[in-house]
C-alpha positions as CSV (number, residue, x, y, z in Angstrom):
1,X,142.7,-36.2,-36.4
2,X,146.3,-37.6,-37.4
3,X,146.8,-36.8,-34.0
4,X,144.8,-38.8,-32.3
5,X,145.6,-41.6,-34.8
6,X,149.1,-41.9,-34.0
7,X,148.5,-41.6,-30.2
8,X,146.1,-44.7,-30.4
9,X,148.6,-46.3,-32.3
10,X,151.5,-45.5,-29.7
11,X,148.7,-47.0,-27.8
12,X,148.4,-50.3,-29.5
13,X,152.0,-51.0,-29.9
14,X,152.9,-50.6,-26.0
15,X,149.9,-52.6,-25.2
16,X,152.0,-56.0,-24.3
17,X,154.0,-54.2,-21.5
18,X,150.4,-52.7,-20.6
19,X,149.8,-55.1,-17.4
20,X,153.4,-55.2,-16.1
21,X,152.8,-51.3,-15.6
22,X,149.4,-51.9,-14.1
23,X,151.3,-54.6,-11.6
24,X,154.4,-51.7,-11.4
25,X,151.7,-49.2,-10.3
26,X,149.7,-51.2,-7.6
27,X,153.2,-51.7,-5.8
28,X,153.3,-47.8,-6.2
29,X,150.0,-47.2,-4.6
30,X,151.1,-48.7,-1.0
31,X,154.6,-47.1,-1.9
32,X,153.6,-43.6,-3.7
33,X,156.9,-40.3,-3.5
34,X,156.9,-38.9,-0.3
35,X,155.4,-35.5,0.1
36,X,157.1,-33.3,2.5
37,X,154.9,-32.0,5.5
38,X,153.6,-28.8,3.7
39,X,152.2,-27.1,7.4
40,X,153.1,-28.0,11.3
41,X,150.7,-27.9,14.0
42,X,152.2,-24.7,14.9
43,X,151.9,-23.1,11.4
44,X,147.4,-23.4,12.6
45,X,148.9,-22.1,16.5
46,X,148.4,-25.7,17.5
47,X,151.4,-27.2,20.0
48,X,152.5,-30.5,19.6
49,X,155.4,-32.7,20.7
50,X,157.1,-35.2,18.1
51,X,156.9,-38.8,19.0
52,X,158.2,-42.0,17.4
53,X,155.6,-45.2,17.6
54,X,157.3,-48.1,17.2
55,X,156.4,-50.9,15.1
56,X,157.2,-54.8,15.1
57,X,159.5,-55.5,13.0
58,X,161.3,-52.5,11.8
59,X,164.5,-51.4,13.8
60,X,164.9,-47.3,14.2
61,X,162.2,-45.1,13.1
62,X,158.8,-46.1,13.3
63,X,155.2,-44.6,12.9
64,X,156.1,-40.1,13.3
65,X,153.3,-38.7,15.7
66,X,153.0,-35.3,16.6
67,X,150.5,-35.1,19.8
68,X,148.8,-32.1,20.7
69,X,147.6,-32.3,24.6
70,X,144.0,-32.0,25.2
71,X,141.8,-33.6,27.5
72,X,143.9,-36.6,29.0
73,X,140.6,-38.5,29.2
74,X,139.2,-38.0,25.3
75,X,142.1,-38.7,22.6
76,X,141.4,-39.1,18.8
77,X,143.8,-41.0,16.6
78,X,143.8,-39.1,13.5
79,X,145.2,-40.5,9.7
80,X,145.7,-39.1,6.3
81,X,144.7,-40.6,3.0
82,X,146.5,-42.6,0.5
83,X,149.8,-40.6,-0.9
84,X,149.5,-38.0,1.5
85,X,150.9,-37.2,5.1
86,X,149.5,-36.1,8.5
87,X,149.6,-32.6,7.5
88,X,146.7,-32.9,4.9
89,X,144.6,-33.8,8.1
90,X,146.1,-30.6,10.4
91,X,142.3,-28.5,9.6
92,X,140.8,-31.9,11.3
93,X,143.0,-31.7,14.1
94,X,142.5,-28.1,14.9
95,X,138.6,-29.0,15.1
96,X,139.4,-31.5,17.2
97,X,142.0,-29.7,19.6
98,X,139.5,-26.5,20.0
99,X,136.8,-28.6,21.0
100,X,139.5,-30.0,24.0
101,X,140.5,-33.1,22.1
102,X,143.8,-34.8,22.6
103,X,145.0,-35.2,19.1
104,X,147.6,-37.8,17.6
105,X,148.3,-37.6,14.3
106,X,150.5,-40.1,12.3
107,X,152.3,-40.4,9.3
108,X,151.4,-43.9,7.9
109,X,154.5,-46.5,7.2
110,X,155.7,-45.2,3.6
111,X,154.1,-42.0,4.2
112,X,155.3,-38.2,5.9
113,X,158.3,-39.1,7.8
114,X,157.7,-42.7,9.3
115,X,159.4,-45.8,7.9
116,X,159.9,-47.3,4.9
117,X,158.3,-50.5,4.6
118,X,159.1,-52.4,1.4
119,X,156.9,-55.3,1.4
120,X,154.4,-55.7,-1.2
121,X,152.3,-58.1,0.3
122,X,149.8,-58.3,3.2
123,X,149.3,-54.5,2.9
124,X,145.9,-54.6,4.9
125,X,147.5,-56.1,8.0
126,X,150.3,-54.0,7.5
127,X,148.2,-50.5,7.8
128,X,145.8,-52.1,10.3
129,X,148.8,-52.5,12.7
130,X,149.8,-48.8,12.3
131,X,146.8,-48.0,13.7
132,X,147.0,-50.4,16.2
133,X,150.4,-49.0,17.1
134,X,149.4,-45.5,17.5
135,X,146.2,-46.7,20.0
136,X,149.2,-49.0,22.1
137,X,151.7,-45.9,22.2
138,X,148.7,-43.7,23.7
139,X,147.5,-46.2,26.3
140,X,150.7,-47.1,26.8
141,X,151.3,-43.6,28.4
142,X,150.5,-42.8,32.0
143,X,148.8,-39.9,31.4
144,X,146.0,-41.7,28.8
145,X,146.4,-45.0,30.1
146,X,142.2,-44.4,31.5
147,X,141.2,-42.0,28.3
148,X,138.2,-42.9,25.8
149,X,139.8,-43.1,22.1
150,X,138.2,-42.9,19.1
151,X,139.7,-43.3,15.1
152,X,139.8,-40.8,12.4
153,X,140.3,-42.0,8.7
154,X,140.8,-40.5,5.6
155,X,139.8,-41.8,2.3
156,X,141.7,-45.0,1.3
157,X,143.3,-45.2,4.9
158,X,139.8,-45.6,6.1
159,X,139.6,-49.5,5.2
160,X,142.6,-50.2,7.9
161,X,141.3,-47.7,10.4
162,X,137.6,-49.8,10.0
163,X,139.6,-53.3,9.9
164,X,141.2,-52.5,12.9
165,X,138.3,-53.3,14.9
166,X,138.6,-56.8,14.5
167,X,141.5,-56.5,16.7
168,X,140.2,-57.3,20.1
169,X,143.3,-56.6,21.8
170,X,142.5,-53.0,20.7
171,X,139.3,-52.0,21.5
172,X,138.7,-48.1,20.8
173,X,135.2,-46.4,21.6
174,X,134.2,-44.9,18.0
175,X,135.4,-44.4,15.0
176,X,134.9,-41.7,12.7
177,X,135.0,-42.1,8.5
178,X,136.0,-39.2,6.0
179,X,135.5,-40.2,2.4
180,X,135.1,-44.0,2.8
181,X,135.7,-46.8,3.0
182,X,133.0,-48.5,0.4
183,X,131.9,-52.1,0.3
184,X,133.7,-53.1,-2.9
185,X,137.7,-52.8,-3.0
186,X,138.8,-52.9,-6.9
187,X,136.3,-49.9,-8.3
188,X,138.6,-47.4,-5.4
189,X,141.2,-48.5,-6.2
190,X,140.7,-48.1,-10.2
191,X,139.0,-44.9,-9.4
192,X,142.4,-43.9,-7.8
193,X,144.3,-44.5,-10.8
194,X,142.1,-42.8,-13.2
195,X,141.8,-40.0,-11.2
196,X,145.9,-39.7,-11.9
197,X,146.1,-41.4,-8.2
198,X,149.7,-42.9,-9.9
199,X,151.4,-41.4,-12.9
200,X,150.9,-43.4,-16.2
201,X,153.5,-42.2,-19.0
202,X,152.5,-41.3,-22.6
203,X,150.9,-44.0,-25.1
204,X,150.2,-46.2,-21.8
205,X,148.0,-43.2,-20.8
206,X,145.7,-43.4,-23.6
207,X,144.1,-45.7,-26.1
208,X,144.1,-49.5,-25.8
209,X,147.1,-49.6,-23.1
210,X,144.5,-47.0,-20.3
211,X,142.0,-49.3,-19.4
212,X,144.4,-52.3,-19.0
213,X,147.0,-50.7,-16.8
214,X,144.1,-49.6,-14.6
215,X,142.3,-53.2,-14.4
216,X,145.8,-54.6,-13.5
217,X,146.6,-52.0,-11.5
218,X,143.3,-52.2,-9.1
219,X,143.1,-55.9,-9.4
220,X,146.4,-56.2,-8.0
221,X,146.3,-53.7,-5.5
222,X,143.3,-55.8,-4.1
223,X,145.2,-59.2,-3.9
224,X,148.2,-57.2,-2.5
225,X,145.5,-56.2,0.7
226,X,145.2,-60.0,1.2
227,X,142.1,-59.3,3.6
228,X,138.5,-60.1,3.9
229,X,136.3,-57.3,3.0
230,X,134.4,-56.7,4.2
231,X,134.2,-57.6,7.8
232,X,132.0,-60.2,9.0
233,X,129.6,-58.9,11.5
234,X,130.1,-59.4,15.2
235,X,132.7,-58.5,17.9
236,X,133.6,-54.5,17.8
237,X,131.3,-54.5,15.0
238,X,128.5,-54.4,17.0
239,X,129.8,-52.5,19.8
240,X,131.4,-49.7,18.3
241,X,129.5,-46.2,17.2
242,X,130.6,-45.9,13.5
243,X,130.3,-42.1,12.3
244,X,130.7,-42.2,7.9
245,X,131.0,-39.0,6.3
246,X,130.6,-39.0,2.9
247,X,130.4,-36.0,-0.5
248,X,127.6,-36.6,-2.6
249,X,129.8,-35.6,-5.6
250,X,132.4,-38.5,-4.4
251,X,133.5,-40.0,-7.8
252,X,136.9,-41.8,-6.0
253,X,134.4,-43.6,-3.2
254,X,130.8,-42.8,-4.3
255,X,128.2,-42.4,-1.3
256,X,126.5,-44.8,-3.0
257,X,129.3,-47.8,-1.9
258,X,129.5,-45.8,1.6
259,X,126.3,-46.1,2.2
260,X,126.0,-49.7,1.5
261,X,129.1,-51.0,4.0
262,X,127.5,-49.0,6.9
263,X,123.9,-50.5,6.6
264,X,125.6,-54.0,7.6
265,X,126.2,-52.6,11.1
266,X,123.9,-51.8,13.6
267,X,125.8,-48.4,15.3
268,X,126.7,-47.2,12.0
269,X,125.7,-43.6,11.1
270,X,126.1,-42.5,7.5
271,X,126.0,-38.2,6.4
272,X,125.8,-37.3,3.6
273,X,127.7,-33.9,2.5
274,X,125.9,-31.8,-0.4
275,X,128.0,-30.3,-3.0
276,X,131.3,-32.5,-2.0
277,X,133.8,-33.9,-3.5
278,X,136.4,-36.8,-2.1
279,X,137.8,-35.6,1.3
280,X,136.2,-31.7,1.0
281,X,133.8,-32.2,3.9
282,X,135.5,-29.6,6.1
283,X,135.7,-26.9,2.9
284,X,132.6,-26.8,1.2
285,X,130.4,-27.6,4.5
286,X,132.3,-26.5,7.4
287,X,129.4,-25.8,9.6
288,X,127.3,-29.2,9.0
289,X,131.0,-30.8,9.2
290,X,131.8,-29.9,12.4
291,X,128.2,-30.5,13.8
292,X,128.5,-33.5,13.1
293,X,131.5,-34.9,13.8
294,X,132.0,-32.9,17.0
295,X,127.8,-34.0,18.0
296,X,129.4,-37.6,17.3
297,X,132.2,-37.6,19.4
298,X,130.8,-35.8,22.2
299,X,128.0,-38.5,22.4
300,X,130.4,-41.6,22.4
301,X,133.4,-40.4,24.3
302,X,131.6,-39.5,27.1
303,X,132.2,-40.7,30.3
């Protein structure tokens, strides 16, 4: 009991430096540590070729690729989720690639092994053009100049792979959703820190000092997006099949806020996984998972 006395007073006392944490930590949410690749392509018997996608505006490296040849005429453009890298996404991508998929996966900016970007501002256009810049690179070759290309997003990195469709410079052919995105921006984003999304050190972890770091934190985060969310309705929003996968025991983007983005567009389809948690689609339902995403594509990239 003492205990808990003195760590709500610890609490109390560090609550005026509270909201300067919550602001420190939103920066840290676009610019999280780096996690090293933990598997390659080949480590799943997958072969791949590295490629650097460059971006506007950054000199050197840019977005890191590895591409793993398919069919040259159906390519998906596959993500990762906030704070992680490419190789979270490699069970995806092995789906994909067995079924006869061309398969680029990127590191996004601040992510894996692509560039640093240390800009705090703007963040939605920011991840939107990485996107973009992966789709450009792949037309941009000979070899997919003619192919069908469809999106893959992960969790948070779903809003910019979504957004991306109101670039009509850059149309793609379907999109596919893992775990996201939702129709309200703050509740992920303070769902992400609670979950222990960002690292929040002693007495500001507990007590009075918690709940303000994580309403700065996510309200922050949100103005740092600068964006419109969500997207109005028209355009590639009403052209473009929409596949949302999402766990019904989501607590970091319920089904719940899934489910009411997709019913504002007309080509949206929305699955619901039993028994899942945030991003577990392909572990706890492997069979329904691949069904579905793989009954998608087929469906939409076809000639």
């Amino acid at each position: 009991m003492a205990t808990g006395f003195l760590a709500k007073a610890a609490s109390a006392v560090t609550l005026p430096v509270a909201p300067l944490y919550g602001a420190f930590l939103s920066y840290m949410i676009f610019h999280p540590p780096r996690r090293p690749h933990h598997k390659t392509p080949a480590d799943l018997g997958l072969t791949s070729t590295d490629v650097n996608v460059p971006l506007n505006g950054q000199r050197g490296r840019g977005l890191h690729v590895w591409l793993i040849p398919g069919d040259a005429e159906r390519v998906v453009v596959l993500g990762h989720g906030l704070g992680l890298s490419k190789s979270a996404s490699l069970a995806h991508a092995r789906l994909l690639s067995e079924a006869g998929y061309t398969v680029a996966m990127f590191d996004h900016r601040n992510h894996g092994k692509s560039v640093a970007d240390r800009a705090g501002w703007g963040m939605s256009d920011r991840h939107t053009d990485d996107v973009v810049a992966v789709v450009r690179h792949m037309r941009s070759m000979d070899e997919y100049a003619a192919a069908r290309i469809a999106i893959y997003g992960f969790s948070i990195s779903t809003f910019p792979s979504f957004y991306m469709l109101k670039r009509e410079d850059c149309p793609v052919d379907a999109v596919v959703f893992d775990s996201g995105p939702a129709l309200e921006l703050a509740p992920l984003f303070r769902n992400f820190v609670a979950a222990g999304g960002v690292p929040i050190p002693g007495p500001l972890g507990a007590g009075p000092s918690r709940p303000v770091v994580e309403s700065v934190a996510s309200s922050a985060a949100v103005a740092m997006l600068r964006v419109q969310w969500p997207p109005p309705l028209g355009g590639a929003y009403e052209r473009t099949p929409m596949l949302f996968l999402t766990g019904e025991r989501d607590t970091m983007i319920p089904a719940s806020g899934v489910r009411a983005l997709a019913e504002r567009y007309p080509l949206a389809e929305v699955h619901t996984l039993p028994d899942t948690e945030h991003l577990q689609g392909i572990k706890t339902q492997p069979e329904t998972y691949a069904e579905t995403v793989l009954g998608f594509l087929e469906r939409t990239l076809k000639d």
